[in-house]
C-alpha positions, 0 to 999 in steps of 0.5 A: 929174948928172955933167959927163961919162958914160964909155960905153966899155963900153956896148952898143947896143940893148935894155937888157934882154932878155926871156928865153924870149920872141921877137919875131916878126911873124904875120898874125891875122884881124882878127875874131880880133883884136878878140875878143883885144882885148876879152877884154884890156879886160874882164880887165886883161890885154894882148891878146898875154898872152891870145894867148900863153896861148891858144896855150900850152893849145892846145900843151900840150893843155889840157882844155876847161872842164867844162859846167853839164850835165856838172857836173849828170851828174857830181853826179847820178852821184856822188849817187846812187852814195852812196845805194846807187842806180843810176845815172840811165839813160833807155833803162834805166827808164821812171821820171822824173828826178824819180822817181829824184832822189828814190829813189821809183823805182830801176830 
């Protein structure tokens, strides 16, 4: 270690500044909070991390994630577009879902 530092050029404060990011104080629900909170001790990641890209999908307008039902609806669609079938309808047919799954009724 050196006798003596030379800190005439110093400057006081952080030593490094994040870019593109900013300190603000906001006020959050303490419910809402605590979910974050959780969500970051399931995940590994911070609390303000899982904030942050929270807000980001809702700002850029993020689809929300595709359901089980929907993925069902899409797959029997698509399915049965290949087939040569028409696509499932109940107001259209009185045939099961299992009877047109099958190809046994088209209609």
């Amino acid at each position: 270690m050196k006798a003596e530092y030379d800190f005439s050029r110093g400057k006081r404060g952080a030593v490094l500044s994040p870019r593109g990011k900013t300190r603000i104080t906001i006020y959050l629900d303490d419910a809402i909070l605590e979910r974050f909170k959780a969500e970051a001790a399931r995940t590994g990641k911070g609390y303000q991390t899982l904030i942050n890209e929270a807000l980001a999908q809702n700002v850029n307008g993020a689809e929300p994630p595709v359901t089980a039902s929907q993925v069902r609806k899409i797959l029997r669609e698509e399915l049965k577009r290949r087939a040569g079938l028409k696509p499932y309808s109940p107001r259209r047919t009185a045939c099961s879902r299992k009877q047109v799954a099958t190809g046994v009724c088209t209609k």
